[in-house]
C-alpha positions in Angstrom: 0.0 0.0 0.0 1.5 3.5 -0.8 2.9 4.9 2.3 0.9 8.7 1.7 -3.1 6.0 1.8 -2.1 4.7 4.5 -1.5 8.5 6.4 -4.7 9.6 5.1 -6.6 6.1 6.3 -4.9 7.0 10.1 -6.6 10.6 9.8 -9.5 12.1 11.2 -12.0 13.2 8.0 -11.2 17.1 9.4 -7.8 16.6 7.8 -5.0 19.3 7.3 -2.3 18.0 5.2 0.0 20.2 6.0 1.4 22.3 8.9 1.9 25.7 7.0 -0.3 28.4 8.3 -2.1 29.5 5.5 -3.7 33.2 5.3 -6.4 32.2 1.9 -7.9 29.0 1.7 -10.6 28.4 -1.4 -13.1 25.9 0.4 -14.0 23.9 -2.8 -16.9 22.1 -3.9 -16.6 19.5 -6.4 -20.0 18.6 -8.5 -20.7 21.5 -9.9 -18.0 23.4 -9.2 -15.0 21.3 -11.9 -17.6 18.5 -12.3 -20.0 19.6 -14.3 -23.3 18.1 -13.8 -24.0 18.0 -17.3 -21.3 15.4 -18.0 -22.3 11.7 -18.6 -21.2 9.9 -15.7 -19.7 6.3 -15.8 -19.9 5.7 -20.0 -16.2 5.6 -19.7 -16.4 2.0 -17.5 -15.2 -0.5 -20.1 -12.2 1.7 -20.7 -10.7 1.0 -17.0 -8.4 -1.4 -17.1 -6.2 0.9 -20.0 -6.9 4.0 -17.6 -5.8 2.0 -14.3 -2.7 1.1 -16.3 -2.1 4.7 -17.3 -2.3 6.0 -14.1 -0.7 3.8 -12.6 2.6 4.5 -14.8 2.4 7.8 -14.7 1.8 8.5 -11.1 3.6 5.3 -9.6 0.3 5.1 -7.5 -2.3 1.6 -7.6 -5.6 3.3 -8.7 -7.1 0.1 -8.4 -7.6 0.6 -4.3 -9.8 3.3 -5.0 -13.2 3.1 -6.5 -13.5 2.7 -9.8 -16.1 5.2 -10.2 -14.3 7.9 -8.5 -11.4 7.6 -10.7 -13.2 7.5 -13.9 -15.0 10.5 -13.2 -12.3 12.4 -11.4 -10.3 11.6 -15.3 -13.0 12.0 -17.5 -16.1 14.3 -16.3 -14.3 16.7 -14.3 -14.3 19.8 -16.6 -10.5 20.6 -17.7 -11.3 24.6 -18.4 -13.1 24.4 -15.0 -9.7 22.5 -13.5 -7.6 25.5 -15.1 -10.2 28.3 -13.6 -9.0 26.8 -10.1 -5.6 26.6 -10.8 -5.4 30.5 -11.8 -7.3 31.5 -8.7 -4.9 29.9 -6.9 -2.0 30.7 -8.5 -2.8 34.2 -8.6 -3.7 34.3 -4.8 -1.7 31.8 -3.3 -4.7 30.7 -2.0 -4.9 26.8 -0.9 -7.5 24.3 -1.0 -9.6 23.3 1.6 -12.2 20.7 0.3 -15.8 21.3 1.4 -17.3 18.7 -1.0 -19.1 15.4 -0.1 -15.9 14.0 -1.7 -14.1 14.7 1.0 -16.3 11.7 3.1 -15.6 8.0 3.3 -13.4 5.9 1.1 -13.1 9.1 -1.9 -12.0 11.3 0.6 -9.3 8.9 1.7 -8.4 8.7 -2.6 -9.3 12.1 -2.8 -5.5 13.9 -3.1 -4.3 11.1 -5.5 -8.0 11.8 -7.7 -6.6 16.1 -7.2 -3.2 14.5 -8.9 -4.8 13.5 -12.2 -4.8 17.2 -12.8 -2.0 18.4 -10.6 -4.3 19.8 -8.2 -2.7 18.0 -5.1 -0.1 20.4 -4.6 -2.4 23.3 -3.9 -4.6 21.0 -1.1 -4.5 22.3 2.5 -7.2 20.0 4.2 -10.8 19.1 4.4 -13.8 20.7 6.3 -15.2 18.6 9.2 -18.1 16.9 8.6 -21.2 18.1 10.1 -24.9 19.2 10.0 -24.3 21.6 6.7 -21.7 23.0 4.8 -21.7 26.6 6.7 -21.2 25.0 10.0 -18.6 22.9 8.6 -16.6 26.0 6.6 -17.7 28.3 10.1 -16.0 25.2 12.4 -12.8 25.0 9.8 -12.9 28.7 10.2 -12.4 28.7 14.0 -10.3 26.2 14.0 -7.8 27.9 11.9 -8.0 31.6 12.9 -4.9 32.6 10.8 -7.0 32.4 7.5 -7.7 36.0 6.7 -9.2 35.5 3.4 -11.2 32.7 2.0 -13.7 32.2 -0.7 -16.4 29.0 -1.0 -17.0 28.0 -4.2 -19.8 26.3 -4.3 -23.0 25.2 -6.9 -25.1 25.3 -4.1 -26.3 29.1 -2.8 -24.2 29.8 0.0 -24.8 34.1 -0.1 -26.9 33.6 2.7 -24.8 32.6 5.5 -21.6 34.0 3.4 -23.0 37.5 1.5 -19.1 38.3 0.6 -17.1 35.3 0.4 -19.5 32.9 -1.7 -19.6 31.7 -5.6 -22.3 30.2 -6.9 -21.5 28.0 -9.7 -23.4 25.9 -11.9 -22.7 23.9 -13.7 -19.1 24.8 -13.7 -17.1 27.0 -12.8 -16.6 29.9 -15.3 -13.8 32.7 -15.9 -16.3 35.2 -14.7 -16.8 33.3 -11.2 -12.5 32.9 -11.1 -12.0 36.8 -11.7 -14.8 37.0 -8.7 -12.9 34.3 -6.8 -9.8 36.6 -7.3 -11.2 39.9 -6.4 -12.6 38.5 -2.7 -9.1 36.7 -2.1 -7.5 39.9 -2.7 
């Protein structure tokens, strides 16, 4: 087993990854957000086995102990313009990822960094909201526990503006270059 899955099995699912004291985090949803929901989910199934072999030598990592599902869609649905919109919020901000998405639960949020590293997105993840009663408490409760964030956006398909008036994006189905520059603007 690769020595970073079995860390991330160890973990509590209110994981930081790293120590760094980060000042912007972009809490990040996932369907909706670089997953479109307009993409066709699963018709990608019978090419598996040449995809788990492709990952596999690339990334030096056995795909095959994650779920076959999550790796097929993390490859093929999630949107690559919507992956690059993220990237250059990030870049530009220096902003890191904290993951607010349902992905972030169970067995895909223990695969979830090596499903970020089919589009280099790893590198930019900071840790995951804990998981409670809604997605505000949980990015309020992340919040509090890491009081040296200053800035943060959520970037999310479902309306957060209620609970968040000035650090919320709504996106749907993807994330666009118009919800990036807003992203931007609010990370300052």
């Amino acid at each position: 087993m690769h020595l970073l899955f079995s860390r991330l099995l160890a973990m509590p699912k209110c994981t930081d990854f790293c120590e760094d004291k980060i000042e912007k985090a972009l809490f990040l949803d996932i369907d909706g957000v670089i997953h479109p929901f307009t993409q066709c989910r699963y018709e990608y199934m019978n090419d598996m086995e040449q995809l788990l072999n492709e990952l596999e030598n690339k990334f030096h990592i056995n795909y095959r102990e994650f779920d076959k599902c999550d790796v097929a869609m993390a490859y093929y649905d999630w949107d690559k313009d919507s992956v690059k919109e993220i990237k250059r919020i990030l870049d530009v901000t220096g902003a890191r990822i904290v993951v607010s998405s349902s992905w972030r639960c169970g067995t895909t949020g223990n695969s979830l960094p090596f499903l970020l590293r089919i589009h280099d997105l790893q590198k930019y993840l900071y840790g995951y909201t804990p998981i409670m009663q809604s997605r505000p408490v949980e990015i309020l409760e992340y919040l509090k526990m890491h009081p040296h964030i200053k800035k943060w956006v959520a970037v999310d398909d479902m309306n957060l503006t209620t609970f968040f008036p000035n650090n919320a994006i709504i996106t749907y189905p993807k994330i666009t270059t118009k919800d990036a520059d807003k992203c931007i603007e609010i990370l300052g």
